[in-house]
C-alpha positions in Angstrom: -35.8 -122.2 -161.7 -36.5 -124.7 -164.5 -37.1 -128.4 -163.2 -35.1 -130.0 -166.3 -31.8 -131.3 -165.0 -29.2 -131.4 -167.9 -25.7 -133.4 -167.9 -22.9 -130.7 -168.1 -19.6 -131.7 -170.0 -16.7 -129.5 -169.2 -13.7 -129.2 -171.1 -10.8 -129.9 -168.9 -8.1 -130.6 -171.5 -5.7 -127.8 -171.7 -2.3 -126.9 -171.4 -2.5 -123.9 -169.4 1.2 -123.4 -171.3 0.6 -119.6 -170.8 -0.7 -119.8 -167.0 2.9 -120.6 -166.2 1.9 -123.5 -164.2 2.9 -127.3 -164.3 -1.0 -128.3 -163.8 -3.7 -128.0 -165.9 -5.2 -124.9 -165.8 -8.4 -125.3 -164.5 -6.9 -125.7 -161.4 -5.9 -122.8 -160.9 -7.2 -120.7 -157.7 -9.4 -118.2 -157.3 -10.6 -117.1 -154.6 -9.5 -120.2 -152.5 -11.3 -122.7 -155.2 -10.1 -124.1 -158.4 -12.2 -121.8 -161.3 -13.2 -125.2 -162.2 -15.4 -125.2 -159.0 -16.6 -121.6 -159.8 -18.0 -123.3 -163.4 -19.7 -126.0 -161.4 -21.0 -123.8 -159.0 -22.9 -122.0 -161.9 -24.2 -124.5 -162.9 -25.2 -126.4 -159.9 -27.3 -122.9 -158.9 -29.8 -123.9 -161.7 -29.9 -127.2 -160.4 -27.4 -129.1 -163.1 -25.1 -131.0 -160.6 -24.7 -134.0 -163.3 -20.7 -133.4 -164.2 -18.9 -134.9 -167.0 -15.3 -133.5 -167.2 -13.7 -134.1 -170.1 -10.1 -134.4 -168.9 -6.8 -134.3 -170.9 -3.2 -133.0 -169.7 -2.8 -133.3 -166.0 -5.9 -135.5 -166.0 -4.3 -137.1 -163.0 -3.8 -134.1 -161.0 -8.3 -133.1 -161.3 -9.1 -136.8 -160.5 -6.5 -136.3 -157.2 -8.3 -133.0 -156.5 -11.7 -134.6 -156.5 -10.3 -137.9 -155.1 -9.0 -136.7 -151.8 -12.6 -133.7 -151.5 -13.7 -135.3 -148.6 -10.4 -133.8 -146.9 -11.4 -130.0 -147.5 -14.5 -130.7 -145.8 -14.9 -130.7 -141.8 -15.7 -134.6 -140.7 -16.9 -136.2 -137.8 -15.2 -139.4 -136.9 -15.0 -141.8 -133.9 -11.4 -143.2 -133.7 -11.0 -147.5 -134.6 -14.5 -147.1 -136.2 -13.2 -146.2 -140.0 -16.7 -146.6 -140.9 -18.2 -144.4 -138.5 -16.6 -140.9 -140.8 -19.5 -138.4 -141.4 -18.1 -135.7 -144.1 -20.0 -132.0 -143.6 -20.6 -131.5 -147.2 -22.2 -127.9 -147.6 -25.4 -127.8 -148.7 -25.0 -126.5 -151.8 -22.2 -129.4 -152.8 -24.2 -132.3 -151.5 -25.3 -134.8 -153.9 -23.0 -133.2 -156.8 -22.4 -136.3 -159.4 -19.2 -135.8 -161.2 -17.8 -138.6 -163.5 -13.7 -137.9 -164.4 -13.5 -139.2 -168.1 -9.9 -139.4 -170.0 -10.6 -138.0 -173.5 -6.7 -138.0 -174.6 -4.1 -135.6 -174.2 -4.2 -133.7 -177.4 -7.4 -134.5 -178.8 -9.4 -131.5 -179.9 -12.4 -129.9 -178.5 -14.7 -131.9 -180.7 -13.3 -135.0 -179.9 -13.4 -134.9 -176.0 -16.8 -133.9 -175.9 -18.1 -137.0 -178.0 -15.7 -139.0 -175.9 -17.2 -137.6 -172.8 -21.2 -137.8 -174.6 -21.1 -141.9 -173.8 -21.9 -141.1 -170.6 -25.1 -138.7 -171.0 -28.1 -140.4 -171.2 -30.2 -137.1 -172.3 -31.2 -135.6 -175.3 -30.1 -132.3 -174.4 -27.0 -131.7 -172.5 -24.7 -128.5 -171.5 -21.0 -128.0 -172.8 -18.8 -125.4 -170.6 -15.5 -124.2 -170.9 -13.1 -124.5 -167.7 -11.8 -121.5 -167.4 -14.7 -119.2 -167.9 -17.2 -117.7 -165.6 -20.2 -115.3 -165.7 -23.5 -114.3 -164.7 -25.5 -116.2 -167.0 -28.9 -117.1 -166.7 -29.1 -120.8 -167.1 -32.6 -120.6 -167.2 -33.3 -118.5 -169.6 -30.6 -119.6 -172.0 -32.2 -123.3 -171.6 -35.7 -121.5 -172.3 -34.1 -119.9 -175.5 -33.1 -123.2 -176.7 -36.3 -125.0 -176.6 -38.1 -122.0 -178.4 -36.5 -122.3 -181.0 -35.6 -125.5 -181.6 -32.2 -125.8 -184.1 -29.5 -128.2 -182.7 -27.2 -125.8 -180.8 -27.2 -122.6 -178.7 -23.8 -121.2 -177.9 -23.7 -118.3 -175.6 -22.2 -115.2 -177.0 -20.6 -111.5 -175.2 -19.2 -108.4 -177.0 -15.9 -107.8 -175.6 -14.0 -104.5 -174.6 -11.3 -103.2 -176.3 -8.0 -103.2 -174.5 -7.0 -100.2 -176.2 -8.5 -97.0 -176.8 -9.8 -96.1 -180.6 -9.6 -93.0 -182.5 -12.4 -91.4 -184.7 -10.8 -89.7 -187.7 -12.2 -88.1 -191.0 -10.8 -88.3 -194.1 -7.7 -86.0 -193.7 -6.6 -87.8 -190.3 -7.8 -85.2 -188.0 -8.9 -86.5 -184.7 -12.9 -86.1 -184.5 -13.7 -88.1 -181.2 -11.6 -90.8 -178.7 -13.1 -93.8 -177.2 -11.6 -95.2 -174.2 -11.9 -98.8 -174.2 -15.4 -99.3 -175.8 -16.8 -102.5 -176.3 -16.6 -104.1 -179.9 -18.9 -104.6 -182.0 -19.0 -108.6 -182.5 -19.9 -111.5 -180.7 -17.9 -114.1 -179.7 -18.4 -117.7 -178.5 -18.6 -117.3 -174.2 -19.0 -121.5 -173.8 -22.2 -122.1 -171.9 -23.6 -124.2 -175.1 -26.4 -126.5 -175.2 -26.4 -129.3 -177.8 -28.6 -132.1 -179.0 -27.8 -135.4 -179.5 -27.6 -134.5 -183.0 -24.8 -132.4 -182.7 -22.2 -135.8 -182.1 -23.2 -136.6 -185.9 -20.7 -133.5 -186.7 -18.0 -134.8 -184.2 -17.4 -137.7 -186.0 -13.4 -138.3 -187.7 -10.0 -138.6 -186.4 -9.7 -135.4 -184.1 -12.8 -132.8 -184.7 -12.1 -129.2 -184.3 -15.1 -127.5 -182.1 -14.6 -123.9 -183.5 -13.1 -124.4 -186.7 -15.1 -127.8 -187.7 -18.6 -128.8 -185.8 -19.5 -125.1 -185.4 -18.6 -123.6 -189.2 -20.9 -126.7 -190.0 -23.8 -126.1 -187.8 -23.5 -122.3 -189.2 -23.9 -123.7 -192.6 -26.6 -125.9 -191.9 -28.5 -123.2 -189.7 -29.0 -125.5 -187.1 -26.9 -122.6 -184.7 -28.2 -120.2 -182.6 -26.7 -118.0 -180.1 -28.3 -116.7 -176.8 -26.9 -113.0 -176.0 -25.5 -112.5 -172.6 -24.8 -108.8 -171.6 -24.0 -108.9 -168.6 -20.6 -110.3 -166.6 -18.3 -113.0 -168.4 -14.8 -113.4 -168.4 -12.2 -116.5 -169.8 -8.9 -117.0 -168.3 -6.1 -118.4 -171.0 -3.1 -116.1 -169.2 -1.4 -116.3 -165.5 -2.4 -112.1 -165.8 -5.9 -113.5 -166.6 -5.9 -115.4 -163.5 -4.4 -112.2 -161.4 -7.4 -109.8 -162.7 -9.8 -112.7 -161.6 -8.9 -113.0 -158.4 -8.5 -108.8 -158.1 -12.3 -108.8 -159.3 -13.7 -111.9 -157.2 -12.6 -110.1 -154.0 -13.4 -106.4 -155.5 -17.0 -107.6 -155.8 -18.1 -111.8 -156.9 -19.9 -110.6 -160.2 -20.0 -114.4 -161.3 -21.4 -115.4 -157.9 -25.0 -116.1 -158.8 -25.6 -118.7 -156.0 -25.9 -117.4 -152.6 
């Protein structure tokens, strides 16, 4: 495991319209814990327990969550001595930093995060997604990044197909059928790391993270993108959320911690 401990910012500002749920959507269980707590978990497995959580709809109901932690925990108290309560963190939790920061309601992605950046004091530092797990191997992403020194590294998958996919020639008979195969592009899995330089491109009224900052850092060449093969998955949908929780009891892919 790498000694260098990075700030993480985590994106905590959506709707979750399509989770069919009146709070915000990193909230949402699985497995008994908010996926928000999955992300952290990740991350706090390679030793980054430094959280910035760049909150925006519901902001209220993640500060709550956080607020009244001590209460999911077992405590030792002695009763008239208010002082005397002794929370049983586990071990893995312990000493977990986590600073709640209101980056406004419908700001974009962009936005939030240079919002969120006043309060990391590194020159490299982690952005995550909250709704999306994997396997990934913090280390060797972060070791990717220094070798080769450009301003960003998002972490990109290759999805699979929802649907099967036909092979024809060129009078429409059917030559071959692929069930579900993975594609053949690469799309943004979170999981980035940026340098303080990156904010320069998050400057303006409301910054667009995928259709702004990154088209730019394309442009520039200052983007590079670390290739994860193995488990990832995002939840935007309430059916999302449903094959989560059917795969996290099936068999804990994501669960790189022990």
């Amino acid at each position: 495991m790498t000694t260098e401990r990075l700030p993480v910012i985590i994106l905590c500002g959506g709707q979750g319209v399509r989770m069919q749920s009146p709070t915000n959507k990193v909230l949402t269980d699985i497995g008994g814990r908010p996926i928000l707590w999955h992300v952290m978990r990740i991350y706090a497995t390679f030793g980054h327990t430094r959280f910035i959580l760049a909150l925006g709809h519901q902001a209220e109901d993640i500060k709550r969550y956080f607020l009244e932690y001590n209460l999911r925990c077992d405590l030792t108290l002695r009763l008239g001595q208010p002082e005397s309560v002794v929370y049983h963190y586990s071990e893995d939790e312990a000493g977990w930093e986590i600073t709640l920061v209101d980056t406004g309601a419908d700001a974009e992605k962009g936005t939030r995060i240079r919002r969120a950046a006043r309060y990391v004091d590194t020159q490299t530092f982690a952005v995550a997604y909250g709704e999306a797990v994997g396997d990934i191997d913090l280390d060797a992403l972060l070791a990717f990044h220094r070798r080769h020194g450009r301003l960003a590294t998002v972490t990109g998958v290759r999805l699979q197909s929802h649907l099967g996919i036909f092979e024809l020639d060129e009078n429409g008979e059917v030559s071959g059928f692929l069930e579900k195969p993975e594609l053949d592009h690469w799309v943004n899995a979170g999981f980035m790391l940026f340098e303080r330089g990156v904010l320069d491109y998050m400057d303006g009224q409301d910054v667009h993270l995928e259709r702004q900052v990154l088209p730019r850092l394309v442009a520039e060449r200052q983007l590079m993108m670390y290739r994860h093969t193995g488990f990832w998955r995002s939840m935007k949908t309430f059916k999302d959320a449903l094959e989560l929780e059917t795969v996290w009891h099936e068999r804990q892919p994501w669960k790189v911690w022990r």
